[in-house]
Residue, then its C-alpha position, 0 to 999 in steps of 0.5 A: x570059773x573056766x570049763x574046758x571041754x573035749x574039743x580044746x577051741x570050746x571054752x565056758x565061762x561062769x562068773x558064779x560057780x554052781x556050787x555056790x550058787x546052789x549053796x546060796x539058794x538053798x540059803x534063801x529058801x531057808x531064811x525065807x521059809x523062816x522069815x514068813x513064819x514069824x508073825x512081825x513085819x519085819x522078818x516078812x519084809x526080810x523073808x520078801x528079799x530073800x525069796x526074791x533072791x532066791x528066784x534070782x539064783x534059779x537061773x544059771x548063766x553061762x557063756x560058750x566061746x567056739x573059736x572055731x565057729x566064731x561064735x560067743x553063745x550065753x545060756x540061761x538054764x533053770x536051776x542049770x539044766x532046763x535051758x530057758x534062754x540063749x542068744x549066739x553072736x558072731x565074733x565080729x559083734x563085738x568091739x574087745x574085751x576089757x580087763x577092769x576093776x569092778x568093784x570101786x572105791x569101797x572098805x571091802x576085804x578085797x576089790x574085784x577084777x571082771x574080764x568082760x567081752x563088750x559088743x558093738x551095741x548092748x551090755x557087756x558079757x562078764x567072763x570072768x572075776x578075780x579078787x585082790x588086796x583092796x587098793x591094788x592098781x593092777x590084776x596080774x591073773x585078770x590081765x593075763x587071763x584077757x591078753x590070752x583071751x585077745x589071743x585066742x579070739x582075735x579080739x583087741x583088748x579095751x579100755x572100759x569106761x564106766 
């Protein structure tokens, strides 16, 4: 999901909208709350998971490109409003941006397609997905998406290896 704000060389990049994240909170807090209601260990085991989950979506993640600052800054905010982490880098940390498939060999519905900035040291910074028919060799929308990325950042498009 792409944010585009005001000044047209700022751009935010959320891998997860915050509509469904908010919806799949609300989702584990409800099977949670249920969970450990019921007296078997079963559903209370279950009802750990989801409450793990749940504190997990607490956090929202973003990432900010200022092209004109050079800079790529990633937000953490809780429940997307009190920031609680946020580390900026210069655009010359990072060797390229990749445009690759993410998802595996799996029977799923769909494969799924990440664009992702990758510093000279440290984890990737994913951007971006995009779904398509599972088996496709190739994602057109991810591919355009990254070139036009590359464009705008100066940054060479990669070759990722997993």
């Amino acid at each position: 999901m792409t944010i585009m704000h005001a000044e047209p060389r700022l751009k935010t990049y959320r891998v997860i909208s915050p509509g469904v994240q908010i919806f799949g909170l609300a989702l584990c807090v409800a099977l949670t709350a249920v969970a450990i209601r019921i007296p078997d260990w079963i559903p209370r085991i279950c009802g750990f998971f989801t409450g793990f989950v749940a504190l997990l979506l607490l956090f929202f993640r973003e990432t900010r490109i200022d092209i004109q600052r050079g800079v790529v800054v990633e937000v953490c905010r809780i429940l997307g409003v009190i920031p609680f982490s946020r580390r900026e880098r210069r655009m010359q940390e990072y060797a390229g941006i990749s445009c690759h498939c993410s998802s595996g060999v799996t029977n799923d519905i769909s494969d799924t397609w990440t664009v992702a900035l990758h510093p000279r040291s440290g984890r990737a910074v994913a951007l971006c997905q995009f779904s398509v028919t599972t088996g496709s060799k190739d994602c057109p929308k991810a591919r355009a998406f990254a070139c036009e990325l590359s464009r705008e950042t100066g940054l060479e498009l990669i070759d990722y290896v997993a």
